[in-house]
N, C-alpha and C positions, 0 to 999 in steps of 0.2 A: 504494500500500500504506500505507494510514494506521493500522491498525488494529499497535497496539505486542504483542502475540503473536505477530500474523502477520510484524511482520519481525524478531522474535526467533528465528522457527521458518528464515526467511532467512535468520540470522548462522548459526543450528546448524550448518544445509545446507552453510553454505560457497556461498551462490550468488552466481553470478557475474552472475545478472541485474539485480539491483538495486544493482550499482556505481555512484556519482553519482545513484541514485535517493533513498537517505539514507545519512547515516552512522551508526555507534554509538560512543559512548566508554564507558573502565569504570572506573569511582569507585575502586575501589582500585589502578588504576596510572596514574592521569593520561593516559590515551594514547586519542585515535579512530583509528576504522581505517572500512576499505569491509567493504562485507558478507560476502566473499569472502575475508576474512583468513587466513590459513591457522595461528594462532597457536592456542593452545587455546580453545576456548567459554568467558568469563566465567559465572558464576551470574545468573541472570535478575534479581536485583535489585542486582546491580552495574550495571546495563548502562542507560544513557540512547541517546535515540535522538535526531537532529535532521538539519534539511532540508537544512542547505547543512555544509560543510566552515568556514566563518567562524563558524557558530552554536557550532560544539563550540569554537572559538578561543575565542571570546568567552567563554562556558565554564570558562577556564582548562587545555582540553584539549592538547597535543600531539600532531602527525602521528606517526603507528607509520613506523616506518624499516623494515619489514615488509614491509609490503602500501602505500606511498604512497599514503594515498588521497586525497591532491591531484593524482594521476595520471589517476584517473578520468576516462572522458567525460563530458562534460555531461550535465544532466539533459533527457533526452527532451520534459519538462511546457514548457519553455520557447520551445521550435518550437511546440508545440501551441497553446498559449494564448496568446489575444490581450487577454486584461485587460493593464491596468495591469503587474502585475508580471512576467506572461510579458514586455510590454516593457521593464519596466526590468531585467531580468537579461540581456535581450540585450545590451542599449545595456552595459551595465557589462561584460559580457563583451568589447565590441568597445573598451573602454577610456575610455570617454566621462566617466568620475568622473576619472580621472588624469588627461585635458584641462580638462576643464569644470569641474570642481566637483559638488556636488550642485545646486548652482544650474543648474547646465546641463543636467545628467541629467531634473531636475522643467521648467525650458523644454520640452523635447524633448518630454517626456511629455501637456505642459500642467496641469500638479498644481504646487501648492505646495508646495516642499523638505520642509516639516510634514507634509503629505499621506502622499509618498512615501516617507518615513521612517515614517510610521503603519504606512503598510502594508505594507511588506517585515517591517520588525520585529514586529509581528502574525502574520506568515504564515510567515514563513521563520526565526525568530529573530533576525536581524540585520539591521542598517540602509546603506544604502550605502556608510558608509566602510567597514564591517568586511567588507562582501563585497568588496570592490575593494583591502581591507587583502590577504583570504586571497588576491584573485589575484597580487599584486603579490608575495608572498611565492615563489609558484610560480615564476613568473617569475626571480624571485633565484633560485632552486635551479637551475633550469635554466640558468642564464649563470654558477654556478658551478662547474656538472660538463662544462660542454661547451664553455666554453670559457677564454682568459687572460686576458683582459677583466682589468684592477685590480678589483679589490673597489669602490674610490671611482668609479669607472665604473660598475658593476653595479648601485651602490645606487642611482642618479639613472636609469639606463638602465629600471629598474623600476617607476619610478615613486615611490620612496621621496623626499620631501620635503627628509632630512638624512640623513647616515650614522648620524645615531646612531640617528633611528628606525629606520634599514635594521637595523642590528645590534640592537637589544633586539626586532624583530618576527623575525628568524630565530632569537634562541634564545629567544623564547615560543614560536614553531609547530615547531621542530626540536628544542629540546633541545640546540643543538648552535650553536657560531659560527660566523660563516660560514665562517672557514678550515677550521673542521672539516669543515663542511658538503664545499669542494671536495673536501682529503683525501680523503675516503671517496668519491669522483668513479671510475668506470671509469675506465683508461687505454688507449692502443692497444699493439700491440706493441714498439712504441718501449719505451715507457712515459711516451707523452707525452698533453696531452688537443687536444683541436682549436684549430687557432688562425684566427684570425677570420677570415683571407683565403680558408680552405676552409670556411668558413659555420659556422652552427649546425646540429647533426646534429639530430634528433627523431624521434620516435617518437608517431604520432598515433592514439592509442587508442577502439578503438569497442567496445561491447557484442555480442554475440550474432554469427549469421553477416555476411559481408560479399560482398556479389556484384561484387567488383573488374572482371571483365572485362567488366561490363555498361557499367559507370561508363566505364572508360577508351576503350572503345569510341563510347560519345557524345562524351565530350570529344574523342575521334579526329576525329567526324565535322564536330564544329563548332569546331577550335581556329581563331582566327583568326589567320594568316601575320604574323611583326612581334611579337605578341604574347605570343604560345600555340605548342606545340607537343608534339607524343607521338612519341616514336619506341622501338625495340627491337621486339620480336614480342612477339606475344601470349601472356601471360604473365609477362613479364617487362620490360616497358614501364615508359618513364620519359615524367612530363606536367610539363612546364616553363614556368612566364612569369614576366613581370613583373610586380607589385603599385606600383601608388600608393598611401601610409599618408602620415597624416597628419604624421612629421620626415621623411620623405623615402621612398626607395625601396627596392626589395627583387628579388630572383631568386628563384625558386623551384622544387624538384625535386622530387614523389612519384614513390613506386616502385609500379607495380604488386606485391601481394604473393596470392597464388593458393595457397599453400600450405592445406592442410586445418585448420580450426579447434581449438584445443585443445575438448577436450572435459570433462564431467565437473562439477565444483564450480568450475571457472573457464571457462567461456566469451568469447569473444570476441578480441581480436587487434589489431594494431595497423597503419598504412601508416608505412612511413619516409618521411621528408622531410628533407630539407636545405634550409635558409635561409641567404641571403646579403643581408646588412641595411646600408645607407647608415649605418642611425644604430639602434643595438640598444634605442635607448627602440619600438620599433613590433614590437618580437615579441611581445605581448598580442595585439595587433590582426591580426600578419599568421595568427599560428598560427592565432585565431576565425575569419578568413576563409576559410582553407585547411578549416578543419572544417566552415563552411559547405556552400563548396564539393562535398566530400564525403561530405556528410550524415553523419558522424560518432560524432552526436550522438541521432540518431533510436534509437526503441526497436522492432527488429525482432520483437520477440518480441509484441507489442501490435498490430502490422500483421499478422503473420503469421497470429495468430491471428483475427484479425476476418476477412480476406479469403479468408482457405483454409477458412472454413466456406461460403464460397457453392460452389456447382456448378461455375460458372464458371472460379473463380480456383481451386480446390484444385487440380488440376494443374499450374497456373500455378508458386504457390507452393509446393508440395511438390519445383519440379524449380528452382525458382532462392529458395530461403528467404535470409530479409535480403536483397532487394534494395532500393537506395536511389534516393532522387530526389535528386538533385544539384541544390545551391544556385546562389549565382555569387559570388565576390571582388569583385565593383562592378555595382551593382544596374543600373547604366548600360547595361551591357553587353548582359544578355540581352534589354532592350529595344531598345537598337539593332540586336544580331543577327534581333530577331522580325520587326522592321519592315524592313530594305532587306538579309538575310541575310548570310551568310558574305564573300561577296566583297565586296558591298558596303561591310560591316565592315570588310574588308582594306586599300580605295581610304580608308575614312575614318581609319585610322590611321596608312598613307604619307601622308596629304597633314596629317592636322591633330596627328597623335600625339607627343608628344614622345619625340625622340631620348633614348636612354641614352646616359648619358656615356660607358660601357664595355660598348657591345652585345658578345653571348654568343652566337654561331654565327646560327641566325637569328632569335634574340631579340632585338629594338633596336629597339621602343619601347613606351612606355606606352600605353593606347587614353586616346581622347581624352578632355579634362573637359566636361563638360554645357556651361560657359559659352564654352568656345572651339568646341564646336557651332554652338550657339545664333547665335555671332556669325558664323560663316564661312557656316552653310546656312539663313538664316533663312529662314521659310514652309515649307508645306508637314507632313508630320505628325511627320518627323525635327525641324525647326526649331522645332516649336511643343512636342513632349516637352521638347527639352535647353534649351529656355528656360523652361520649368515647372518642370524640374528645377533649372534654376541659381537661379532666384528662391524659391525653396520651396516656390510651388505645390503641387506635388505632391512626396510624401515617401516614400523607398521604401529609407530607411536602415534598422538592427537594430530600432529601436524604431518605426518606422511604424506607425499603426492599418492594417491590413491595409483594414478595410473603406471608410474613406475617401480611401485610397492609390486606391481601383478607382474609385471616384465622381468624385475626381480626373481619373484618369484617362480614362473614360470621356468625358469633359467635355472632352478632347483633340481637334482633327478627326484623324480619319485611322486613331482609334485602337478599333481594332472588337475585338469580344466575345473571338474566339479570340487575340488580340494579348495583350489586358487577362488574360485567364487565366495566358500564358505568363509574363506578369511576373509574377503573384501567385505562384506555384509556384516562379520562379528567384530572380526577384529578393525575394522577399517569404520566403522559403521557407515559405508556406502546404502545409499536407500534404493540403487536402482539397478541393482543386480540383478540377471536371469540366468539359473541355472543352464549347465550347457543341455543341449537338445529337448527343453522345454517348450520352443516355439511361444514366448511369451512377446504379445504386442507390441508395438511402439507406440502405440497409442496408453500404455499403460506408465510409461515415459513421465516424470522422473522416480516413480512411484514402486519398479517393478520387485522391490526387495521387500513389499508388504503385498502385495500380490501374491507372491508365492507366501508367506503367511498368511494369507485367506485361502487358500488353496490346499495350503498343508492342516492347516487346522479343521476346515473342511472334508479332509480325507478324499481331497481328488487328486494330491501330491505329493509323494512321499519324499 
């Protein structure tokens, strides 16, 4: 939606579809909000409009204590596209500016720091520090309301540089100090907020409908033992593992959530999750992965509508609307599960996986790293991926160019066409894959990677 009327006529509505799609601020109260605000309509020429939540920072705008619209889901455009800046918003999502630098974010990308600052700030209004500023602020809000964490912990755990910039960027984007910020934090019946040993609680927000029991059902079918795990009954299901991030490690809990969608001028809904973090600097990273995962981020309303005008699919999607294609938390994974499957999987993370220090029923270990692959099963198409993978051969992280990830990979022995797909779609989370000799439309274009989950869910595709 580019066209500034038409997402004027969006803020009117109250629609809840274009949440993270843009934001609005209004020149006479200093405050952005999501489209969806429930606060009065500003006058159409109070009202600026911009791409990212850091563009209205930069601005001089403040978050509305309202409507959070640094709650939003991601923007859908960012899975989709594979330019340049569709990778550099992933990689910055996955936290790669607060490791790296911009100097690493432009490696990654292969551009010039100059380059990739050109072009975000062109396109998006902001440049990598101010996008990875506005995350890093969220990030603070949430380790203020949810848990006891010191403040001087919080500001480093976020990736703030010093406490003093932690504290002048929450009251630029709050209005508010951080102690205020906690204060105003829910409490539980105690009247206490969560304390670190019982995790980070979260709330993982999508747009539009959500086909949860599609999702937890796959993850059902392919959790790996060690790893991964779903238990409860259908409907009310909990999907649990372990994550390797970059300070250390992590537990992880989504709930199945089945309840019917709100409806009306706010659409969409949220999966709860609870995190349990080694080191609270990696909850940027693990929350991106978990969204991955769950395709979170995807715009149902855009699939929906493409694939329910064929013959085919309108029944399809008329009896299961927003369903998702699930990503994976380590891109490693669903290519090892493609190539020697489940069990397989299983045998390779008892023998090579790292033990948790403090395994969790039958949680207790991490799946293996490419480089301890590579070294324990060399030869063969498992030895020759996790050694492409450990040397950087082949690259199949947030920001990977999708298409020379496949050429890459291709170039692998062992590594055949229906393989090479399954990565593009899990681990790449590419949305418009067709498996090979499925004969799937172009008219299903850009779409065709939830086509084939309508299809397979359906039982017309195995």
């Amino acid at each position: 939606m580019k066209d500034e009327d038409s997402r004027y006529e969006a803020v009117r509505s109250r629609d809840g579809r274009f949440d993270g799609v843009f934001f609005f601020a209004v020149e006479t109260t200093g405050i952005y909000c999501r489209p969806s605000c429930p606060a009065v309509t500003p006058r159409r020429h109070n009202v600026r409009f911009f791409a990212t939540a850091a563009a209205a920072q930069g601005s001089g705008f403040r978050a509305c204590r309202r409507c959070r619209p640094d709650a939003v889901p991601g923007s859908a455009e960012w899975n989709v596209r594979a330019d340049v800046v569709g990778r550099a918003m992933r990689l910055i999502s996955d936290g790669v500016v607060d490791r790296e630098g911009v100097a690493g974010l432009a490696a990654r990308l292969g551009y010039s720091a100059r380059q990739v600052q050109r072009q975000l700030t062109a396109e998006l209004g902001a440049g990598p520090v101010a996008l990875a500023r506005a995350q890093r602020a969220h990030t603070a809000r949430v380790l203020l309301r949810t848990t006891g964490l010191p403040v001087t912990e919080i500001a480093f755990a976020s990736g703030f540089a010093s406490v003093r910039q932690f504290n002048d960027t929450i009251r630029e984007v709050y209005a508010a100090t951080p102690t205020e910020v906690r204060a105003a934090a829910p409490r539980d019946r105690t009247g206490r907020r969560a304390a670190p040993a019982t995790g980070i609680p979260l709330r993982l927000a999508h747009r539009g409908p959500y086909q949860s029991t599609a999702v937890f059902d796959q993850l059902a079918r392919e959790a790996v033992p060690g790893v991964e795990e779903v238990t409860g009954t259908a409907g009310t299901r909990t999907y649990r593992r372990t994550l390797r991030l970059p300070y250390g490690t992590a537990l992880a809990a989504v709930q199945e959530r089945t309840r019917a969608q709100r409806t009306g001028t706010h659409p969409g809904g949220w999966l709860d999750a609870r995190l349990h973090l080694t080191d609270p600097r990696d909850l940027t990273t693990a929350v991106q992965r978990l969204r991955r995962l769950f395709d979170l981020d995807a715009d149902p309303y855009a699939v929906d509508e493409r694939l329910g005008a064929d013959p085919r699919l309108a029944p399809l999607v008329a009896a299961r609307p927003g369903l998702r294609s699930p990503g994976a938390v380590d891109p490693l994974e669903p290519a090892v599960h493609a190539l020697v499957g489940r069990e397989g999987a299983e045998r390779l993370v008892h023998r090579y996986g790292k033990l948790l220090d403090a395994p969790q029923g039958s949680l207790t270990h991490l799946f293996p790293e490419a480089a301890v692959l590579a070294e324990a099963e060399p030869g063969g198409a498992l030895g020759a991926l996790a050694a492409a993978l450990a040397d950087g051969t082949v690259r199949l992280d947030a920001g990977a160019d999708r298409h020379d990830a496949e050429q890459a990979l291709r170039a692998l022995p062992g590594m055949d066409p229906a393989t090479v797909a399954t990565v593009r779609v899990r681990a790449l989370g590419d949305p418009d894959v067709a498996p090979p000799g499925a004969g799937l439309p172009d008219t299903w274009r850009p779409w065709r990677s939830y086509a084939v989950q309508h299809l397979r869910v359906a039982g017309e595709l195995t």
